[in-house]
C-alpha positions in Angstrom: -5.9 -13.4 12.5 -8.8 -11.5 11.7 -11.2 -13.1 15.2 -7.9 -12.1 17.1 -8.6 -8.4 15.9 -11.9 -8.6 16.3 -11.3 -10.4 20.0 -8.6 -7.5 20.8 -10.9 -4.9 19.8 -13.7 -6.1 21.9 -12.2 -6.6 24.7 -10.6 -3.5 24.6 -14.4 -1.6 24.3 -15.8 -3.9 27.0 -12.8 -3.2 29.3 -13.2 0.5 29.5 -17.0 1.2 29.3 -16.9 -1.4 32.8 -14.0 0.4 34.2 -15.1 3.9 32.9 -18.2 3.6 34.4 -17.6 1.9 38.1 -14.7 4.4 38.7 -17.1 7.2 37.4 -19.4 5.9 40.3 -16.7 7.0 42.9 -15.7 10.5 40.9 -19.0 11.0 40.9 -20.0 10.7 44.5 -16.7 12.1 45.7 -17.4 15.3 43.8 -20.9 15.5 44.6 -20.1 15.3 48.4 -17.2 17.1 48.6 -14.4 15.2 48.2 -11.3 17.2 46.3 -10.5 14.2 43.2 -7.0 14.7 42.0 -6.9 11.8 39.5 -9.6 9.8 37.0 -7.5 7.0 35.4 -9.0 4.1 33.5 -6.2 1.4 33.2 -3.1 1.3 34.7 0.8 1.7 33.3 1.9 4.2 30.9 -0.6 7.3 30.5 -1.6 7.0 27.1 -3.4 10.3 27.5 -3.6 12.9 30.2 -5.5 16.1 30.3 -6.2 18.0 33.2 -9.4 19.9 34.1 -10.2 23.4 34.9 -10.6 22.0 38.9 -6.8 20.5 38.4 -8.2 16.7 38.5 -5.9 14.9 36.2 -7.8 12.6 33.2 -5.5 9.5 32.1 -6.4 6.7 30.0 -3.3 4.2 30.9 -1.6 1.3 28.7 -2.9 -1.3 30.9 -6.1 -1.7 30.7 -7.6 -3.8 33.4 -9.0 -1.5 35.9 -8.6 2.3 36.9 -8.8 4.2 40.1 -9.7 7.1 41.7 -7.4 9.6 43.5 -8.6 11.9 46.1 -6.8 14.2 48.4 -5.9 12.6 51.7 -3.1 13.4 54.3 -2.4 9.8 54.7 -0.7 10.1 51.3 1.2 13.4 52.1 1.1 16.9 53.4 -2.1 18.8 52.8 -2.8 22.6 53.2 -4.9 23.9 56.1 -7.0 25.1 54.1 -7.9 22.0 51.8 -7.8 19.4 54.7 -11.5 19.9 55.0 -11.6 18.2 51.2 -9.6 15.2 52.2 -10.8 12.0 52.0 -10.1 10.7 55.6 -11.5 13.9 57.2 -15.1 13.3 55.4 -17.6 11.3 58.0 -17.5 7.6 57.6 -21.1 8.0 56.0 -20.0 10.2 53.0 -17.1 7.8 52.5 -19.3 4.7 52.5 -21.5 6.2 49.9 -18.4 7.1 47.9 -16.7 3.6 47.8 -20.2 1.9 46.9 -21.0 4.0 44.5 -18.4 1.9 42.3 -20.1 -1.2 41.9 -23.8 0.4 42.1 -22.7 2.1 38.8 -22.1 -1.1 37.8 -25.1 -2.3 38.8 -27.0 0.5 37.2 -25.4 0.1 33.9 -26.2 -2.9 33.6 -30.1 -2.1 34.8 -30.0 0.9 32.1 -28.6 -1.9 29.1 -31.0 -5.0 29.9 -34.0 -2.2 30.1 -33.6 -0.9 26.6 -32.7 -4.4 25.3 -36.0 -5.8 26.6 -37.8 -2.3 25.3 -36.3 -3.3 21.9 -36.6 -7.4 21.8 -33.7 -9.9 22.9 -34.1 -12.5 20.2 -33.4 -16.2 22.0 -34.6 -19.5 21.8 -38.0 -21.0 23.4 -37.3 -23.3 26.6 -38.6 -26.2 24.5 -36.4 -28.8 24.4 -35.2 -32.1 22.2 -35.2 -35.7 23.5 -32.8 -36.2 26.2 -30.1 -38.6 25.6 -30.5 -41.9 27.2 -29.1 -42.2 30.7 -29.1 -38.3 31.3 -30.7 -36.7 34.3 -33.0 -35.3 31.7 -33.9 -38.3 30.5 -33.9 -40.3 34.2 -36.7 -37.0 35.2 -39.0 -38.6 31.8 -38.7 -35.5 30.2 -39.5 -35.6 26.2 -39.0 -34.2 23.0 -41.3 -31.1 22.7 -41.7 -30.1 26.4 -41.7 -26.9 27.1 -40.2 -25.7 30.9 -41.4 -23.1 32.4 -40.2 -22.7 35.7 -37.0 -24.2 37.8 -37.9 -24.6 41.5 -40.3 -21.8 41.2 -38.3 -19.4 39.4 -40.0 -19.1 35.7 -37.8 -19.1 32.7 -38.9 -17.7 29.3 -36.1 -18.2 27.0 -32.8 -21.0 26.8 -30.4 -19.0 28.1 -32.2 -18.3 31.1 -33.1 -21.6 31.7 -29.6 -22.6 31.3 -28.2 -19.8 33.6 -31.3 -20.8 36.6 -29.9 -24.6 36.2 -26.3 -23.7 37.2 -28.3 -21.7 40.3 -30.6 -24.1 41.4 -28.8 -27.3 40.8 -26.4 -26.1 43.9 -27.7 -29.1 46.1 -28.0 -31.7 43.0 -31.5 -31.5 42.6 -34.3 -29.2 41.3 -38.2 -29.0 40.9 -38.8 -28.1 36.9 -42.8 -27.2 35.9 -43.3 -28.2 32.2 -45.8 -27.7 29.5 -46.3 -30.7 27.6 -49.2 -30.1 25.0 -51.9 -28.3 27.0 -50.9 -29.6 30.7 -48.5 -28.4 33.1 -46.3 -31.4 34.7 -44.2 -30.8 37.8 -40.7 -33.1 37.2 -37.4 -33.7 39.7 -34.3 -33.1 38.3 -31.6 -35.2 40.2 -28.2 -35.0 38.8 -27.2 -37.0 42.5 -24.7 -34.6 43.5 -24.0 -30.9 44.3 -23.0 -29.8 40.3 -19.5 -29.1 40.1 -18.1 -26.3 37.6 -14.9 -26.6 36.2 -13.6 -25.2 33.0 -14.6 -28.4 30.9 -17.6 -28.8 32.2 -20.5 -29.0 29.5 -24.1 -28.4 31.3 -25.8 -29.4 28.7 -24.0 -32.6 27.8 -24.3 -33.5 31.1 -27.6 -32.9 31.8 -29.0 -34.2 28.5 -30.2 -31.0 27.5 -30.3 -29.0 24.3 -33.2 -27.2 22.3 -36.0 -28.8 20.1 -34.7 -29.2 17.4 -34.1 -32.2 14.9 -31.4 -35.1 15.4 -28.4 -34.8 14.0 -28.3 -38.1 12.0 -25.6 -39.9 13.6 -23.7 -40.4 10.3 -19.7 -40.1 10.4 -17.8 -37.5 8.9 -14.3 -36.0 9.6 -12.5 -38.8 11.1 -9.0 -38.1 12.9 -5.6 -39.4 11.8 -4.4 -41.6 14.5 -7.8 -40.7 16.0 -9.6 -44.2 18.4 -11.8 -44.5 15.1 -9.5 -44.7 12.8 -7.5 -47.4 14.5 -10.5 -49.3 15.0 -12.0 -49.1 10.7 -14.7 -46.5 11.3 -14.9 -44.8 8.2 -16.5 -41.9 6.4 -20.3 -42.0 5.7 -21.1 -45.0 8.2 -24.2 -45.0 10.3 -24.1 -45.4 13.9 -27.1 -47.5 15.5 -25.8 -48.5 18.8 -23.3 -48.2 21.0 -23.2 -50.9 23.6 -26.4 -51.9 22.7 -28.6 -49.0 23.6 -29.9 -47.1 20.0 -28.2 -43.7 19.0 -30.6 -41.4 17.5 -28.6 -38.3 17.2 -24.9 -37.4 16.9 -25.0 -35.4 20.1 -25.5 -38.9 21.8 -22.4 -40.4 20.4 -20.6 -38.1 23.0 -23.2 -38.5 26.0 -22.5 -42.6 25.7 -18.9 -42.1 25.6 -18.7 -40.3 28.9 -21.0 -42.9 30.7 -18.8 -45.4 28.9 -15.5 -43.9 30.5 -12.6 -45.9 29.4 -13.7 -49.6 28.6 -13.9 -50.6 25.3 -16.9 -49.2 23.4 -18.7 -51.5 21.3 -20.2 -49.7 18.0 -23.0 -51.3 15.9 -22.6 -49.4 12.5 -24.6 -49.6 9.0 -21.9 -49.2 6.0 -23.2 -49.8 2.5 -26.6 -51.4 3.7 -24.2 -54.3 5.4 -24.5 -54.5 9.6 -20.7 -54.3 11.3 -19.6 -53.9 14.9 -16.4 -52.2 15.9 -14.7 -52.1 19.0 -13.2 -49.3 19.6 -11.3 -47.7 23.0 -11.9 -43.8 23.7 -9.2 -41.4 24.8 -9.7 -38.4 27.2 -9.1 -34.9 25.2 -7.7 -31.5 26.8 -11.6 -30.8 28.2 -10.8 -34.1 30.0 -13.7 -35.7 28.0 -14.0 -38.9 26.6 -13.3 -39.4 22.3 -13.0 -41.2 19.4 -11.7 -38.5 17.1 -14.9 -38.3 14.8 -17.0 -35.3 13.8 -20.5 -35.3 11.7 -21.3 -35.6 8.6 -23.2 -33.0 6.5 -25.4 -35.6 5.0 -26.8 -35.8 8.9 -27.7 -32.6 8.7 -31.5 -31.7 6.8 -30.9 -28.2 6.5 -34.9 -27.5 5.7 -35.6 -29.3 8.8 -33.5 -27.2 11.0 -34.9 -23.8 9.3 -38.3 -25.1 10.3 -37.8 -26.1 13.5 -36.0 -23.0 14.4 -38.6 -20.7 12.8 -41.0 -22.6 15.2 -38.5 -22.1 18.4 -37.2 -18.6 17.8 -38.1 -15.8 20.2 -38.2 -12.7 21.0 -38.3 -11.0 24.1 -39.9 -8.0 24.5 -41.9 -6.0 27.1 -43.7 -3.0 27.8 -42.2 -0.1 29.7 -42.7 -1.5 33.1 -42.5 -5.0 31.9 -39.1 -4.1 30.9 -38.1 -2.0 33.9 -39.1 -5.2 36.3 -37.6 -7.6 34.0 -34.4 -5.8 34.2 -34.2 -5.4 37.6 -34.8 -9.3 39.1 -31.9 -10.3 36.2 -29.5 -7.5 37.6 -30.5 -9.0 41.2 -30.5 -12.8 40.4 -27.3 -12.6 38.1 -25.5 -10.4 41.2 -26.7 -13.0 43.8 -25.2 -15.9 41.1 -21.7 -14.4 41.9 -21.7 -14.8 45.7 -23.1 -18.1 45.3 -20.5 -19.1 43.0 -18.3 -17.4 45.3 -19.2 -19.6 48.2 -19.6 -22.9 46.0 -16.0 -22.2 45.2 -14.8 -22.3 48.8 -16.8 -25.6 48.9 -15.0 -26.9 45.9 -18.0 -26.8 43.4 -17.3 -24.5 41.2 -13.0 -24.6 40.3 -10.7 -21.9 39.2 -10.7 -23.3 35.8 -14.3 -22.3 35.2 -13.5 -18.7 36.3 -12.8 -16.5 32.7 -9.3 -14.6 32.6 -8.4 -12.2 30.0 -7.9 -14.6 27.0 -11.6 -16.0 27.4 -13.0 -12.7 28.3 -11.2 -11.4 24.7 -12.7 -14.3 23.0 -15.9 -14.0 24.3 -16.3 -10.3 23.8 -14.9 -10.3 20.2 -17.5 -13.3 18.9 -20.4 -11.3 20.4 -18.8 -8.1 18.7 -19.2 -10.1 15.5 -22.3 -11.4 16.0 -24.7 -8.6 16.7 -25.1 -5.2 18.9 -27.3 -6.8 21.4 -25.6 -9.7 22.0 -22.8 -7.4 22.7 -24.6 -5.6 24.8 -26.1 -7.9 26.8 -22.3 -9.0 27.6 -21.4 -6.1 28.8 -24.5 -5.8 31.2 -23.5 -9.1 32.5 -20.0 -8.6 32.9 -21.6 -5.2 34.5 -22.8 -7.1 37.0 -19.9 -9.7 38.1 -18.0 -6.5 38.3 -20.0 -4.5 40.6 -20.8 -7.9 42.1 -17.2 -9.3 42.4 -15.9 -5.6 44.1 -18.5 -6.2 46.8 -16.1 -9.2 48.0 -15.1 -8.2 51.4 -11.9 -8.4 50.6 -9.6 -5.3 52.3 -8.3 -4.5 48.8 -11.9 -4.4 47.1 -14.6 -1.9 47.7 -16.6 -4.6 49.5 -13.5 -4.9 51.9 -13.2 -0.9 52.5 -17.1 -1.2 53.5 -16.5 -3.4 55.8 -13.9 -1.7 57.2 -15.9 1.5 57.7 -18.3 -0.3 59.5 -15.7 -1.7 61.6 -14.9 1.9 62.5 -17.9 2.8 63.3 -18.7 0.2 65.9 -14.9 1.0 67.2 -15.9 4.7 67.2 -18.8 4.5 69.2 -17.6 2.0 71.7 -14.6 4.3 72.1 -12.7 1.3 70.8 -9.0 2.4 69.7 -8.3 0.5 66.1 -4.2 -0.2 65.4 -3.1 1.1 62.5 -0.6 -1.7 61.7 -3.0 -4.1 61.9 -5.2 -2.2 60.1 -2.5 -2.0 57.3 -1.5 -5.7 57.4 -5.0 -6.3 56.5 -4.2 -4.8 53.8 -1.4 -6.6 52.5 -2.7 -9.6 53.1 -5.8 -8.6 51.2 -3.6 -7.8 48.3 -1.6 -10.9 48.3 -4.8 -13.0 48.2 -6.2 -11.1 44.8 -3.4 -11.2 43.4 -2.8 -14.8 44.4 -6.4 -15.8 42.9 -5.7 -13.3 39.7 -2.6 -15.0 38.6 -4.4 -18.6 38.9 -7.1 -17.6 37.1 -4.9 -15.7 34.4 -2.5 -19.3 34.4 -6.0 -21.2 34.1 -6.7 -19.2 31.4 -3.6 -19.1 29.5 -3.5 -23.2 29.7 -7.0 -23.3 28.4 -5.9 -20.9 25.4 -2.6 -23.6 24.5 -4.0 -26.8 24.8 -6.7 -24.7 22.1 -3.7 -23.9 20.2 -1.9 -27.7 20.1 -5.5 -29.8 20.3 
């Protein structure tokens, strides 16, 4: 109850700062060029609260909160006095109106510039890019990559901290393969990652699992805990406090690998080679596929795999913190708003080539998960969520899509070229566009929103 609060509430906070400020970006512009602004809503519905100014533009915070608009006077909406057509919005030159309409997702884009610039003045903590021993068979593991090395750069982009790397990996890794320069001890190694195909995104897909990856830190002794009623294990006689030491022969050093095995494994028969009370057993036991579509045997660790000392260490050694001088911070800032805007077109495009799947894409429910965890976690971390939700918002509005800004650019440049060329545009084509803009975002909305709220129930019922 208390994370769906927390989940609400953060959501609620990251909705209308991202809203507030890209429809800000258009008020702003409007007014600054001359544009007469009747209404400033963030949400849509119900006003929960209206005030009007001293100019007569109408303030309205509505009971729907997932996105907002701006009004301005036009005379395609209604009948205008002579002597305010000169303020309406289709009488302004196509130029003032361009600057208007991008000045949405630049705001977005300059939030987000503003928040990763004061985070980087005042230290991101994060983890080094050093990482554990890949798990046998991984692409990790097939590039001869070890426990300890430290990457420091994924074809030719350098990475300084996890998270980046793990963000530059979904990038690069587009075409299946990518160039990686390590550190091991004092010498630089260049290494191919090849996962042999174009990586697909869907909304079970775990990057690290699948490439062998995690941070450098110790094994998780591969000792059994939790073990599900009715669960593959149980069936089989796995019980609490035995020792994997194989599965199908090849040696399991660390829980996490348990899981990396069973996937390569895919449904045969998994043969387990287990210590229990100093006596040698094997088990054979079949795996089922859970709601992420991943191969199980309904097990979870054991605290006694778990040296809590060890892991302190090895995090104290690991831990970062990112932090930059003025300009450091100012350039920093910058190439991640640029890089993490380009991300969403390429996503965009991968999705058309069926790479990345409308499950992976976050609706509401995730967004409100997401936001309320980092909401409990710390400031910056939610922080830097809302600079990068910043971003896919500007980003995403940049779609040229007739209903989005991107589409209304387009659309102006369209009627420039017709202007100049004296080319006459039809109006009813011009308003099908429209429509049929409308029908495909609200087409893609409600699968992503349907994605979403399947996600959240087989959560609820696994």
């Amino acid at each position: 109850m208390l994370h769906a609060l927390w989940s609400v509430l953060g959501f609620l906070i990251l909705i209308i700062i991202l809203v507030g400020f890209h429809e800000f970006g258009h008020f702003y512009a409007a007014r600054k060029l001359g544009f007469k602004v009747l209404k400033f809503s963030i949400g849509f519905g119900k006003p929960l609260f209206t005030r009007t100014g001293k100019d007569g533009c109408q303030y309205i915070l509505g009971a729907i909160p997932l996105g907002g608009f701006v009004a301005m006077l036009d005379e395609r909406e209604g009948n205008v006095p002579e002597d305010q057509k000169h303020l309406t919005f289709n009488a302004q030159p196509i130029w003032k109106r361009f600057i208007v309409v991008a000045a949405g997702p630049f705001a977005n884009a300059l939030l987000a510039f503003i928040l990763l610039f004061g985070l980087y003045l005042y230290g991101i903590p994060g983890l080094s890019t050093q990482i554990a021993k890949p798990a046998l068979g991984t692409p990790f593991a097939q590039a001869q990559l070890q426990k300890g090395d430290k990457i420091l750069s994924v074809d030719g982009r350098s990475v300084t901290s996890y998270q980046e790397l793990i963000v530059t990996l979904i990038d690069k890794l587009g075409d299946g393969k990518a160039d990686l320069i390590i550190q091991r001890g004092t010498t630089e190694l260049q290494k191919t990652l090849d996962i042999g195909n174009p990586l697909v995104l869907a909304g079970d897909t775990n990057l690290e699992e699948l490439l062998g990856l995690h941070p450098d830190l110790p094994n998780y002794i591969p000792i059994i805990g939790e073990i599900g009623v009715d669960s593959p294990a149980f069936k089989a006689g796995l019980k609490r406090d035995d020792h994997v030491m194989a599965i199908n022969h090849q040696k399991v050093d660390d829980f996490r690998e348990i899981s990396t095995l069973l996937q390569k494994n895919g449904d045969k028969t998994a043969l387990f080679s287990i210590i229990r009370d100093n006596q040698a057993l094997d088990l054979n036991i079949d795996p089922i596929k859970n709601e992420k579509n991943s191969w199980i045997i309904g097990v979870g660790l054991s605290m006694k795999g778990i040296d809590e000392k060890a892991f302190e260490r090895a995090i104290a050694e690991i831990r970062i913190t990112e932090r930059f001088s003025i300009a450091g911070s100012a350039q920093k800032a910058f190439w991640q708003t640029a890089d993490y805007g380009m991300l969403v077109f390429k996503m965009i495009a991968r999705m058309f080539k069926g790479e990345v799947k409308i499950s992976a894409m976050s609706g509401p429910l995730s967004i409100a998960d997401i936001a309320g965890q980092a909401l409990v976690s710390s400031l910056v971390s939610f922080i830097s969520l809302i600079a990068i939700f910043s971003i896919n918002i500007g980003a995403m509005n940049l779609i040229p899509i007739p209903v989005l800004d991107g589409g209304r650019l387009v659309g102006f440049v369209i009627e420039g070229i017709s202007k100049a060329f004296k080319i006459k545009l039809s109006e009813k084509l011009g308003t099908l566009t429209l429509q049929l803009g409308a029908v495909i975002m609200f087409a893609f909305m409600g699968m992503v929103i349907f994605y979403d709220l399947f996600k959240y129930i087989l959560k609820i019922y696994s």
